[in-house]
Gaussian input, Z-matrix of N, CA and C with variables (Angstrom, degrees):
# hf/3-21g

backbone

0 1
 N
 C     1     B1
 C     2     B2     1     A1
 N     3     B3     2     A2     1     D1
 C     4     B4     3     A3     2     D2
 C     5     B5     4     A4     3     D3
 N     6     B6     5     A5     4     D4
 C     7     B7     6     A6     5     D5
 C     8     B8     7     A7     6     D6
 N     9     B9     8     A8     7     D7
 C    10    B10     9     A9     8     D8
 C    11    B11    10    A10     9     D9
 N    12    B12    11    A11    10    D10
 C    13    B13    12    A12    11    D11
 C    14    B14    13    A13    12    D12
 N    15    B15    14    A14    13    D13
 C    16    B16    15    A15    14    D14
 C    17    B17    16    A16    15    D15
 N    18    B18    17    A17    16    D16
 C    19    B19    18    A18    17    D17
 C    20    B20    19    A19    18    D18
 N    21    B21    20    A20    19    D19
 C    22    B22    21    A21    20    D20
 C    23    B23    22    A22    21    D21
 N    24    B24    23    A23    22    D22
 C    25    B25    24    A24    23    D23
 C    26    B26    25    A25    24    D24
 N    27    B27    26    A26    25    D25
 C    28    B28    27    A27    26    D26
 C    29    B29    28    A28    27    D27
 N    30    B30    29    A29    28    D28
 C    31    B31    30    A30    29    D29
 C    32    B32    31    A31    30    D30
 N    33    B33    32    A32    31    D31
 C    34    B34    33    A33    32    D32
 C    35    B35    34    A34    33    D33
 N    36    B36    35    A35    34    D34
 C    37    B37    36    A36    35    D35
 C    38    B38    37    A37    36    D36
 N    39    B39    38    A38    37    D37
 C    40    B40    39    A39    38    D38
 C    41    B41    40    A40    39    D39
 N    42    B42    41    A41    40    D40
 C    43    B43    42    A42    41    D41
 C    44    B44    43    A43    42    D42
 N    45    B45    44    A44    43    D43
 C    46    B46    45    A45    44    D44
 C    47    B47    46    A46    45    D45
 N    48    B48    47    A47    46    D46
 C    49    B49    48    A48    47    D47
 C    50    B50    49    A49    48    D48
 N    51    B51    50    A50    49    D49
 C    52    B52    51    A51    50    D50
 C    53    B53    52    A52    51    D51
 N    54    B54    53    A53    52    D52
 C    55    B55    54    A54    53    D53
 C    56    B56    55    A55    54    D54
 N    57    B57    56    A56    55    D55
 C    58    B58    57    A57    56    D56
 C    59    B59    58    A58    57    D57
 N    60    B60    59    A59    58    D58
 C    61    B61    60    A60    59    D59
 C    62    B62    61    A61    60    D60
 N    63    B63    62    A62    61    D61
 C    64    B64    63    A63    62    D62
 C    65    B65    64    A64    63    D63
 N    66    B66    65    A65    64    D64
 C    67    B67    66    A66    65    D65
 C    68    B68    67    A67    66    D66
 N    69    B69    68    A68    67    D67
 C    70    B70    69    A69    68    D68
 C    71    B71    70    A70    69    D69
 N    72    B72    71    A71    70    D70
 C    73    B73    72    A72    71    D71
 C    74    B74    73    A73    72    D72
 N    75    B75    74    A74    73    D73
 C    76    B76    75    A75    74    D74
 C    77    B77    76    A76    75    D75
 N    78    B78    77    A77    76    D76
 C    79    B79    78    A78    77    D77
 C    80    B80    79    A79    78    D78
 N    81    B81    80    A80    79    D79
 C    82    B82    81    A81    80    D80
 C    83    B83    82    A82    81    D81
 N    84    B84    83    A83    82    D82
 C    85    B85    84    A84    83    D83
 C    86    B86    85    A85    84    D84
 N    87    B87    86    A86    85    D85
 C    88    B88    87    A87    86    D86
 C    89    B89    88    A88    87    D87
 N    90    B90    89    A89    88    D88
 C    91    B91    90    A90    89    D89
 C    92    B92    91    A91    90    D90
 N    93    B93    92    A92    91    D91
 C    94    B94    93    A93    92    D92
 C    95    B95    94    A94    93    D93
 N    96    B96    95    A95    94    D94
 C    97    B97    96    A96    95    D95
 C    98    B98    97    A97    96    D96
 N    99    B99    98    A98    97    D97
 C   100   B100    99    A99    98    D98
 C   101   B101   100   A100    99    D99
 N   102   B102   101   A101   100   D100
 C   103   B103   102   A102   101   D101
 C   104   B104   103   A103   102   D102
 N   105   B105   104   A104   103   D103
 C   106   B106   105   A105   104   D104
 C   107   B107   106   A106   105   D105
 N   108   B108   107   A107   106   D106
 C   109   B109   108   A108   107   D107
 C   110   B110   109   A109   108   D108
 N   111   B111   110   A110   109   D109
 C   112   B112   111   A111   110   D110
 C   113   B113   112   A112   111   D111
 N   114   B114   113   A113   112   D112
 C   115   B115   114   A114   113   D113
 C   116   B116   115   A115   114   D114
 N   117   B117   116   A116   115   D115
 C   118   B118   117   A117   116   D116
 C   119   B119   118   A118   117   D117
 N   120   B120   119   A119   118   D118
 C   121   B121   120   A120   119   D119
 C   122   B122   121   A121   120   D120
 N   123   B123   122   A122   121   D121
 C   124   B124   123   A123   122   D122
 C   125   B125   124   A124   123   D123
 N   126   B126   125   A125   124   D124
 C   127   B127   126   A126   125   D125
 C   128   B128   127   A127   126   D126
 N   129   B129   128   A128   127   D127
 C   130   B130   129   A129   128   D128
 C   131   B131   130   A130   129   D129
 N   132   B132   131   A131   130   D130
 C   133   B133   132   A132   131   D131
 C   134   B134   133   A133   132   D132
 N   135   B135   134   A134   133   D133
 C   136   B136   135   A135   134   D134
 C   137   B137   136   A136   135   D135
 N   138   B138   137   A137   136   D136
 C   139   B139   138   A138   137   D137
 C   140   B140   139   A139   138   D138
 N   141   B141   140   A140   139   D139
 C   142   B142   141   A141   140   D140
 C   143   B143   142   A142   141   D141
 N   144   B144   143   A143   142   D142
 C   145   B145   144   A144   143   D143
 C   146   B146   145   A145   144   D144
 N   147   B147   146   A146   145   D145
 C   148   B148   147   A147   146   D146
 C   149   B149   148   A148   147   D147
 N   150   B150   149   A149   148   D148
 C   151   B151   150   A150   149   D149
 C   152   B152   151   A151   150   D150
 N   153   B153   152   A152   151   D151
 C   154   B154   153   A153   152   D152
 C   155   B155   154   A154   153   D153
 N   156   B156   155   A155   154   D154
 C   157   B157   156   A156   155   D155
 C   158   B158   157   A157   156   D156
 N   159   B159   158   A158   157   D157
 C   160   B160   159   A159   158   D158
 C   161   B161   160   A160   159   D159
 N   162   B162   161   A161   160   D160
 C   163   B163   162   A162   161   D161
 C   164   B164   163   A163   162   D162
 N   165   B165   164   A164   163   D163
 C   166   B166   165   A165   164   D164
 C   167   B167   166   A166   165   D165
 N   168   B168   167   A167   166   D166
 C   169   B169   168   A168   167   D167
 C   170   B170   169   A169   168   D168
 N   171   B171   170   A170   169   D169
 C   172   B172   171   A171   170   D170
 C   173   B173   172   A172   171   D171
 N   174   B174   173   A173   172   D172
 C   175   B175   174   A174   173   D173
 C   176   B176   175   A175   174   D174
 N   177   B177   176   A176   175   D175
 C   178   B178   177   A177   176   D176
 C   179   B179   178   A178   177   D177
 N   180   B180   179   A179   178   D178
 C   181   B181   180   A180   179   D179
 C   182   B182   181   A181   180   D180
 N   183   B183   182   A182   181   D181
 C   184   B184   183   A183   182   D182
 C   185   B185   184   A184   183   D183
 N   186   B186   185   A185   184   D184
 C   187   B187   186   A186   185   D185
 C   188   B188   187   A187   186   D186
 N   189   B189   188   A188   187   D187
 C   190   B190   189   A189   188   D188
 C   191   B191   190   A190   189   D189
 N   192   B192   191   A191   190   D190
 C   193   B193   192   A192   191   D191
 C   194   B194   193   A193   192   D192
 N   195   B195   194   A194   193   D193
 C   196   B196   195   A195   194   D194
 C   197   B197   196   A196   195   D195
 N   198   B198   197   A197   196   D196
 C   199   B199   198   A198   197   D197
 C   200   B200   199   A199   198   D198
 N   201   B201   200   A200   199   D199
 C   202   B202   201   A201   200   D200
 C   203   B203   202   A202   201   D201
 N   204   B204   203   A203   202   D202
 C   205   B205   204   A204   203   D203
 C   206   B206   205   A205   204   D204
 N   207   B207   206   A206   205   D205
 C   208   B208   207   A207   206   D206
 C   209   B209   208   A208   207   D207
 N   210   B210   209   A209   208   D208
 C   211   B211   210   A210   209   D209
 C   212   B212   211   A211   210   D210
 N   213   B213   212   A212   211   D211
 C   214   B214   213   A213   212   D212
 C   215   B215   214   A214   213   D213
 N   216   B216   215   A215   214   D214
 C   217   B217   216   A216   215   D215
 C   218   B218   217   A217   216   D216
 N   219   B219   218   A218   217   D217
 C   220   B220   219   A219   218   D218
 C   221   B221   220   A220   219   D219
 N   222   B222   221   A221   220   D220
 C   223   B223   222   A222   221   D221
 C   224   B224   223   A223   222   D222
 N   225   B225   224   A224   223   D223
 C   226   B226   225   A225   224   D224
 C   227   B227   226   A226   225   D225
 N   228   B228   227   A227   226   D226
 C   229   B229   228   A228   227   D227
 C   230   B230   229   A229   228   D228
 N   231   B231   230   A230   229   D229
 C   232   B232   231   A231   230   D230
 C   233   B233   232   A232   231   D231
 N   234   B234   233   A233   232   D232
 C   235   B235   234   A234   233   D233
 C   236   B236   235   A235   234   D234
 N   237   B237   236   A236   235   D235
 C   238   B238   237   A237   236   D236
 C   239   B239   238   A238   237   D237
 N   240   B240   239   A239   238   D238
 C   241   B241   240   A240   239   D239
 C   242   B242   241   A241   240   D240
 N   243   B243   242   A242   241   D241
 C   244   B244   243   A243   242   D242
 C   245   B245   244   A244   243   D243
 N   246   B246   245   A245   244   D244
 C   247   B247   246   A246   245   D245
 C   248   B248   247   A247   246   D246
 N   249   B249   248   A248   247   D247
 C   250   B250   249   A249   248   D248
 C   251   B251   250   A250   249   D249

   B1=1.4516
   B2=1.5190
   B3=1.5530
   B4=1.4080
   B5=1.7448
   B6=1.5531
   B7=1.5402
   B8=1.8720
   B9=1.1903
   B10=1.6780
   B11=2.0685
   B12=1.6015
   B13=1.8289
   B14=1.6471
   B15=1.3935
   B16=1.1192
   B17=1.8910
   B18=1.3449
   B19=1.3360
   B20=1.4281
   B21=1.3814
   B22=1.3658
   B23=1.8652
   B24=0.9883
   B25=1.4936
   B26=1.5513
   B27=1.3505
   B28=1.8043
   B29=1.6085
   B30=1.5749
   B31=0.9412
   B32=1.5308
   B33=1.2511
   B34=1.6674
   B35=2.4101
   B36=0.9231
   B37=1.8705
   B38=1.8417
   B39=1.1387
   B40=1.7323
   B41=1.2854
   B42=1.2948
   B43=1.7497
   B44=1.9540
   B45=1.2665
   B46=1.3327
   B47=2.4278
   B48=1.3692
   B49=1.4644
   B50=1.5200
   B51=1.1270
   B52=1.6734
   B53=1.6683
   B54=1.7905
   B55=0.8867
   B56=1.6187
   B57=1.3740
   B58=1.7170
   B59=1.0511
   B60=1.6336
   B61=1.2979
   B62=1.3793
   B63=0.8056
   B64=1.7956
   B65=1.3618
   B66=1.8087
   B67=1.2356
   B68=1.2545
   B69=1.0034
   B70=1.7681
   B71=1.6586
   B72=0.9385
   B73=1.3309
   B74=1.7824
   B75=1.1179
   B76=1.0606
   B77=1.4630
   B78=1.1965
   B79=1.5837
   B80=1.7709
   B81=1.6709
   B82=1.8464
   B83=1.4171
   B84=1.6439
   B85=1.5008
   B86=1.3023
   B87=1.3681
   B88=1.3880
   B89=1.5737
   B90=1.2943
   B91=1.2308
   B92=1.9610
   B93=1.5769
   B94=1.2742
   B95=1.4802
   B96=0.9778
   B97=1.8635
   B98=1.5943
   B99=1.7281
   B100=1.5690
   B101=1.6504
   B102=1.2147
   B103=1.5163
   B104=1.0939
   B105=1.8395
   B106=0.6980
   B107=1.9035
   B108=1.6133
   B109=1.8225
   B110=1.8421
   B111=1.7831
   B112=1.6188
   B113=1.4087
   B114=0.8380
   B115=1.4973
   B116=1.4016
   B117=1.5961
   B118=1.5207
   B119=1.9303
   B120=0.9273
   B121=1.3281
   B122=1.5770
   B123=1.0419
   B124=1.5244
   B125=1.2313
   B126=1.3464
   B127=1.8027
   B128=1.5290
   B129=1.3608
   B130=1.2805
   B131=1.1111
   B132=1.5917
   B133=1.7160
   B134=1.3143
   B135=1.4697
   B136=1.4900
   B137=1.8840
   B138=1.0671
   B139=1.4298
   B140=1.7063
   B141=1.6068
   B142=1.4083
   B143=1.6790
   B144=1.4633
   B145=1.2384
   B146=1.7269
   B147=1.1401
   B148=1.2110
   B149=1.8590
   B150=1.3619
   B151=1.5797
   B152=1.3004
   B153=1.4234
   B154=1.6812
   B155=1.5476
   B156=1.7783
   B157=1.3874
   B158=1.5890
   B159=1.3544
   B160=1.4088
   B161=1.5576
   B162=1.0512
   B163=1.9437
   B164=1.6891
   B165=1.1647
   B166=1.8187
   B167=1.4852
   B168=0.5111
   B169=1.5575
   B170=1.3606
   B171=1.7514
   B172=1.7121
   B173=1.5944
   B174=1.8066
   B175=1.7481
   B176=1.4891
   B177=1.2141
   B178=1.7014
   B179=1.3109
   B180=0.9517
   B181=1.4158
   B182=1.3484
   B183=0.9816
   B184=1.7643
   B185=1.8558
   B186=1.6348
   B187=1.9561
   B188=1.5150
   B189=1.2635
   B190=1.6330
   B191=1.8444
   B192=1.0660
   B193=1.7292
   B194=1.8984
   B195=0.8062
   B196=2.0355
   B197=1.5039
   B198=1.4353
   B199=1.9618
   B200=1.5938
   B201=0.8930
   B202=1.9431
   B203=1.6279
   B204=1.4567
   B205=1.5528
   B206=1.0946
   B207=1.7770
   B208=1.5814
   B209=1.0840
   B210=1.4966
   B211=1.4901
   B212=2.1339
   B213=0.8517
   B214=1.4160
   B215=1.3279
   B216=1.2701
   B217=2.0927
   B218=1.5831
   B219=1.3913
   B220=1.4613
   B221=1.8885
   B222=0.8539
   B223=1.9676
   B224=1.7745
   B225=1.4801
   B226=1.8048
   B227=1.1576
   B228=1.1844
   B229=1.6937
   B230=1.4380
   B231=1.5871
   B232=1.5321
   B233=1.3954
   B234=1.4501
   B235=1.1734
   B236=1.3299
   B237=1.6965
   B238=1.2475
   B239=1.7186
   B240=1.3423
   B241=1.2981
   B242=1.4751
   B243=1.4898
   B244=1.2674
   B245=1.6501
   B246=1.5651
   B247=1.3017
   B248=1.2759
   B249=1.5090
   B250=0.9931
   B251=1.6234
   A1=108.95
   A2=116.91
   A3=122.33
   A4=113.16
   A5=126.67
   A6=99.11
   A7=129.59
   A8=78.34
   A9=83.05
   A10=79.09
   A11=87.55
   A12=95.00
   A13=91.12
   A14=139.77
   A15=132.86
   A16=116.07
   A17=95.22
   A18=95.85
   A19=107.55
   A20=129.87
   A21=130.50
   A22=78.86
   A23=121.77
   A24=106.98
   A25=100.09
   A26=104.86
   A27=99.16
   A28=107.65
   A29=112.61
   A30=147.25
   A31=106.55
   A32=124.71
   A33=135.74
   A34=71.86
   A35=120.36
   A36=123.23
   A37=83.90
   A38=122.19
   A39=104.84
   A40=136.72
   A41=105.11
   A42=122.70
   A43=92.73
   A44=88.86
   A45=88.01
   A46=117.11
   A47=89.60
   A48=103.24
   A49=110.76
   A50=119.42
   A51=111.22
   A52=91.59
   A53=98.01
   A54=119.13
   A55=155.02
   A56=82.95
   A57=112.33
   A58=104.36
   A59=104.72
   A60=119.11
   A61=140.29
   A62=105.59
   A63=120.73
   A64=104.94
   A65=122.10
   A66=112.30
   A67=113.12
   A68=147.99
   A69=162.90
   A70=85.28
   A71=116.85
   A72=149.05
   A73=101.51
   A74=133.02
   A75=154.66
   A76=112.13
   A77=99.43
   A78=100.11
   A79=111.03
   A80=98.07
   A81=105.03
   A82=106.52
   A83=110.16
   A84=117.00
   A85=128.91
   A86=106.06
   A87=115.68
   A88=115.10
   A89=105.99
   A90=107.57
   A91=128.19
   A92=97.39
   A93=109.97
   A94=106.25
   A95=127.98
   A96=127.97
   A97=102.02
   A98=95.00
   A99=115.13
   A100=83.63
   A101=138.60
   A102=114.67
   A103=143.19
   A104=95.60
   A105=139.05
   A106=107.31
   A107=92.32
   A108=113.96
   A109=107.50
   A110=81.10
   A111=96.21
   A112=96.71
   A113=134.56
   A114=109.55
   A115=121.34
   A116=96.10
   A117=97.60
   A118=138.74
   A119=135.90
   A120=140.34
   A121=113.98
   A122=130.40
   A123=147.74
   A124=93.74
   A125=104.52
   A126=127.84
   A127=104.61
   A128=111.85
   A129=115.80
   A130=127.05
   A131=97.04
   A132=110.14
   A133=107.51
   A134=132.85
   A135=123.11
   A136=104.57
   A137=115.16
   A138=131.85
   A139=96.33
   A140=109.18
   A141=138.24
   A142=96.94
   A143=119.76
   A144=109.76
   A145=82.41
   A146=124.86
   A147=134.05
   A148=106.29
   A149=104.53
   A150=114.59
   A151=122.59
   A152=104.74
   A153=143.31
   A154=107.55
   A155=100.81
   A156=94.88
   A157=121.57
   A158=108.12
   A159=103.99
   A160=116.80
   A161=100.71
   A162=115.08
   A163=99.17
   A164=113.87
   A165=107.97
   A166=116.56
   A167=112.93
   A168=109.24
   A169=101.32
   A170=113.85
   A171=102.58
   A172=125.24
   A173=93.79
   A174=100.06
   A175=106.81
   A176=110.14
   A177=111.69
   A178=104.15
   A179=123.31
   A180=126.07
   A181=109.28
   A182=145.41
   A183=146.04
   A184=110.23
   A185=77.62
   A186=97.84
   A187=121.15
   A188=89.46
   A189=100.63
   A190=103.95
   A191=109.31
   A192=101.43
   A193=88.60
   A194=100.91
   A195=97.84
   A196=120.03
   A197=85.68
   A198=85.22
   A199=110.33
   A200=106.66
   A201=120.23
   A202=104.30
   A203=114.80
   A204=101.99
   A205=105.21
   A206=141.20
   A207=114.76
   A208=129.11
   A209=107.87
   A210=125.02
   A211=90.19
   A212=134.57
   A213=138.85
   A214=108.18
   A215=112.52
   A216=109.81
   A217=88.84
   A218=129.37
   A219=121.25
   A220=91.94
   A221=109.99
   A222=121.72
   A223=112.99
   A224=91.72
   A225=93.19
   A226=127.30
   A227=107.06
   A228=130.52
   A229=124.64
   A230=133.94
   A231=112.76
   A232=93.78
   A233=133.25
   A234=150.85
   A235=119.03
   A236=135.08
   A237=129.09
   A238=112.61
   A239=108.10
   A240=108.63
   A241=130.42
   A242=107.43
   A243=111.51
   A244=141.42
   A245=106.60
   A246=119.21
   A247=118.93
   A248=137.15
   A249=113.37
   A250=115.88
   D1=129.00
   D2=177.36
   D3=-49.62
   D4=111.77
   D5=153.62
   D6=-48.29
   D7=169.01
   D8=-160.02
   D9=-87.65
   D10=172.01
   D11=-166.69
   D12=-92.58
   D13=169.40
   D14=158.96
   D15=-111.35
   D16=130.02
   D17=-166.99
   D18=-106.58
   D19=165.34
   D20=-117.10
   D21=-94.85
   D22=-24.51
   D23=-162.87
   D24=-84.05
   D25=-7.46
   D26=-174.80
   D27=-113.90
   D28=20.14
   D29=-174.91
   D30=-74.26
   D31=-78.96
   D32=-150.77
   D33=-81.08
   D34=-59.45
   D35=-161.36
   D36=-44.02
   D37=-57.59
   D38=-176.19
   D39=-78.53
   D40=23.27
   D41=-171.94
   D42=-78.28
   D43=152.75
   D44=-177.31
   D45=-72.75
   D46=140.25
   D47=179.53
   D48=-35.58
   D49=148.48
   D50=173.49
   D51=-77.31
   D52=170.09
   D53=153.26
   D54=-37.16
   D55=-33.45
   D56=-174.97
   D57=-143.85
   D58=171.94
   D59=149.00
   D60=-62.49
   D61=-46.50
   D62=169.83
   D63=-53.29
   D64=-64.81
   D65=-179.22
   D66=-49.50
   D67=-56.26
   D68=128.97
   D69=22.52
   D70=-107.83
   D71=168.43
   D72=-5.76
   D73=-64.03
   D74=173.14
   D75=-51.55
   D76=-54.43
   D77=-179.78
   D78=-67.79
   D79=-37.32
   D80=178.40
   D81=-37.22
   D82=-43.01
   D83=-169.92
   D84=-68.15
   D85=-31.24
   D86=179.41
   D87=-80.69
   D88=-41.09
   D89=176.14
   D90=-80.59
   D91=-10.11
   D92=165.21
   D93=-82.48
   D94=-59.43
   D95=145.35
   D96=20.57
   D97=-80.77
   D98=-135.63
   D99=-95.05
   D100=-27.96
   D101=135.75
   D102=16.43
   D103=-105.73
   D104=-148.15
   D105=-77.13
   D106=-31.98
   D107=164.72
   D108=-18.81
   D109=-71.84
   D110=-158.59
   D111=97.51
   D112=2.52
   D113=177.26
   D114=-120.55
   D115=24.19
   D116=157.88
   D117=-91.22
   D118=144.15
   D119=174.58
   D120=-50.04
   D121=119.37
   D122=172.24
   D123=1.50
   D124=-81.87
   D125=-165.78
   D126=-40.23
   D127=-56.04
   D128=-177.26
   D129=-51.27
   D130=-53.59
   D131=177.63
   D132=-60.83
   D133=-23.70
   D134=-172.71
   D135=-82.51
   D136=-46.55
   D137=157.86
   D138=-15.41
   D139=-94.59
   D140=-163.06
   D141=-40.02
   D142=-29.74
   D143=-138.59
   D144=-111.87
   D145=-26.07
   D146=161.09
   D147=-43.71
   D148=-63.14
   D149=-162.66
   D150=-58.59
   D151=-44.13
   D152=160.54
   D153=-34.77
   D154=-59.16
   D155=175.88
   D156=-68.23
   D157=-37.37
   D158=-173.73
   D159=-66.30
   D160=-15.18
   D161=-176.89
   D162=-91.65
   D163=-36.55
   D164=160.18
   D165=-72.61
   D166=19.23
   D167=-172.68
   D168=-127.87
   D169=-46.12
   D170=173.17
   D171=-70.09
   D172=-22.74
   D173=178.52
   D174=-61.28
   D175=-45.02
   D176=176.51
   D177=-49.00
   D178=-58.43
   D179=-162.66
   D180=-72.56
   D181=-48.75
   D182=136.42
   D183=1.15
   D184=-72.77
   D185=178.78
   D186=-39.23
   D187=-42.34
   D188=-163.56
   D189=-95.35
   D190=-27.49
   D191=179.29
   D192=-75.33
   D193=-54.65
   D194=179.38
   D195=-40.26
   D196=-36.27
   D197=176.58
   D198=-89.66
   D199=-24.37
   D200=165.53
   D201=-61.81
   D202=-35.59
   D203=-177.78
   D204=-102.76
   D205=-14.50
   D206=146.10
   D207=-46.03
   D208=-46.00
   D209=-160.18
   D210=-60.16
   D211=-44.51
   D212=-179.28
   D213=-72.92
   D214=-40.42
   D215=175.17
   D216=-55.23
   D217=-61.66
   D218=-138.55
   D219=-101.90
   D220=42.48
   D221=171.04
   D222=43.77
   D223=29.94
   D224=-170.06
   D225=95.76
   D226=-2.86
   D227=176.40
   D228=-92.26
   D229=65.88
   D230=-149.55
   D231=-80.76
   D232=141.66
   D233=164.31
   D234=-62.24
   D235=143.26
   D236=155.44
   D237=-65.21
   D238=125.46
   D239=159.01
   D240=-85.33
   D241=125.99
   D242=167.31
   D243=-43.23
   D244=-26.74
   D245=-162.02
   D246=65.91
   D247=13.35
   D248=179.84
   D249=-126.18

């Protein structure tokens, strides 16, 4: 079966995941930024908005294996935190 071709707007969405979370996180910002401008070109903005998603989607996924491994530190029991 032919791969499919990759076209430029689905381009920057398949770049590889950051490292972290934070970088993740970091990048959401910049690119919500350049958003949020308006002064980007269609193409672009579909690009950005592509990437954005894929970087929301791994932060979730970060979030949620983390709360899966408290939830196992504290035996299924999540605790109120104090904040302090």
């Amino acid at each position: 079966m032919p791969k499919a071709n990759s076209t430029p707007a689905n381009a920057q969405a398949e770049q590889a995941l950051p490292s972290s979370y934070e970088e993740a996180v970091q990048e959401l910002e910049q690119l919500l930024a350049k958003l949020e401008s308006g002064q980007l070109p269609l193409d672009k903005l579909l690009t950005h908005y592509q990437r954005g998603a894929a970087l929301l989607a791994y932060c979730r996924e970060r979030l949620a294996a983390i709360e899966n491994q408290i939830s196992v530190l504290d035996e299924g029991t999540l605790k109120p935190w104090d904040g302090a």
